[in-house]
C-alpha positions as CSV (number, residue, x, y, z in Angstrom):
1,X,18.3,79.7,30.5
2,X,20.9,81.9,30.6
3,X,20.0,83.2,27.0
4,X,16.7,83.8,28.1
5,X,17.9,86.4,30.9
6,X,20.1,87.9,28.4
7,X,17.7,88.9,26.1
8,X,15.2,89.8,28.9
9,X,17.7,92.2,30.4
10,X,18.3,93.4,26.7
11,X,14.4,94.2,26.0
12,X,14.4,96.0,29.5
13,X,17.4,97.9,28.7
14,X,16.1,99.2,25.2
15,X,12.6,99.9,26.7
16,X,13.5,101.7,29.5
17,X,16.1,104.2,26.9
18,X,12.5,104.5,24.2
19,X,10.3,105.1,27.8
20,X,12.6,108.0,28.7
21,X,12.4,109.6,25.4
22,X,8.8,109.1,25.2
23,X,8.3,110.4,28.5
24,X,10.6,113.4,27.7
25,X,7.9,114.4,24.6
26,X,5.0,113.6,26.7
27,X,6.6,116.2,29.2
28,X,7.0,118.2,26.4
29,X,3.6,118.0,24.8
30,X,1.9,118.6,28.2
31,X,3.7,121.7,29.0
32,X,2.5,123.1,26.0
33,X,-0.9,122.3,27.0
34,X,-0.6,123.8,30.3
35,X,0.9,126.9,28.7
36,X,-2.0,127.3,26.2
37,X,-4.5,127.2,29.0
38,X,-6.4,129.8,30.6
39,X,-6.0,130.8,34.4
40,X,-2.9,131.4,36.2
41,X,0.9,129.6,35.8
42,X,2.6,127.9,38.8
43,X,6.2,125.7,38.5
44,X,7.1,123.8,41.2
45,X,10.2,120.9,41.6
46,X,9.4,118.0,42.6
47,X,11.9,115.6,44.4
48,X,12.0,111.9,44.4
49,X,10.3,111.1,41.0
50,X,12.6,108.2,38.9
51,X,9.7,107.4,36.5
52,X,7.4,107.6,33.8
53,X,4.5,105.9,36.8
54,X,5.8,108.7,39.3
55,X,4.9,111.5,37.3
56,X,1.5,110.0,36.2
57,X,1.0,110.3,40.2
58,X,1.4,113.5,40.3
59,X,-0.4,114.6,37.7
60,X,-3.6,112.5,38.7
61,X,-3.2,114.0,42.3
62,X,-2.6,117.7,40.5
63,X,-5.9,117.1,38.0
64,X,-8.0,116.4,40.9
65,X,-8.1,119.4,42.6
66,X,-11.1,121.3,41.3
67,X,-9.9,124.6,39.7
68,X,-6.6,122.7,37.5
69,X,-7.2,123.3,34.2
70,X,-3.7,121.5,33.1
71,X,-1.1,119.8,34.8
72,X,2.5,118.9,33.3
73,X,4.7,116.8,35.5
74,X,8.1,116.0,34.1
75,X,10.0,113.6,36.3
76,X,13.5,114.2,34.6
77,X,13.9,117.8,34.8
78,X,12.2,117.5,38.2
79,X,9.5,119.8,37.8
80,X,5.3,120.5,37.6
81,X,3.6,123.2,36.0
82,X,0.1,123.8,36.6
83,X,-2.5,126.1,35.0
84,X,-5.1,126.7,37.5
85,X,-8.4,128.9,38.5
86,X,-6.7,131.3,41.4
87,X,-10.7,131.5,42.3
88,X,-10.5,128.4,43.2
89,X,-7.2,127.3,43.8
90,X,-3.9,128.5,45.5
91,X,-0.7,127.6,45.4
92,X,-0.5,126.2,49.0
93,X,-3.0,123.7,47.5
94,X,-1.5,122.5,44.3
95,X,1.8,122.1,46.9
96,X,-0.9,120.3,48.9
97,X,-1.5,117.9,46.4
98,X,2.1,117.1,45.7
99,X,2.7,116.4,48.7
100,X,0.4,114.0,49.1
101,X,2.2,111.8,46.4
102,X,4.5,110.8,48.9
103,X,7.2,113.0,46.6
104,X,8.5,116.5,48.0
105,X,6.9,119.4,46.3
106,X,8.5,123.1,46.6
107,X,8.1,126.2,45.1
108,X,11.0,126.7,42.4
């Protein structure tokens, strides 16, 4: 038993180390997306995220309002960057949506 919680504490360990650095290039790769989109740039830190799952929040909650063309949430540096439609869309709104997460949204 006890070498069965070992090396189930062992394969969470070594996941959650890969899941940071994945999640760090995901970041990564999405903040290039938002920076090759068309429309207007916003950054905004975001308080309270520990996860890989907490940034996905975010960015469903950021993609949803209409006028987001990209959203890139990264929860280790803290931070969201948004390409958006400022026809459509303000900043007060994409704050909006953060907020909504349950995680604290400023402007940065």
């Amino acid at each position: 038993m006890l070498t069965t919680l070992l090396f189930a504490l062992n394969m969470t360990t070594t996941e959650a180390q890969a899941c940071a650095m994945a999640d760090a290039q995901a970041a990564a790769d999405a903040k290039a997306e938002v920076e090759a989109s068309e429309g207007n740039k916003a950054t905004f830190k975001v308080e309270g995220m520990t996860c890989g799952g907490c940034s996905s929040k975010v960015i469903a909650a950021l993609q949803g309002v209409d006028g987001v063309h990209a959203a890139a949430v990264d929860y280790q540096a803290g931070t969201a960057t948004v390409a958006f439609d400022p026809a459509k869309v303000d900043e007060a709104k994409l704050l909006e949506a953060i907020n909504t997460t349950g995680f604290a949204g400023s402007n940065s």
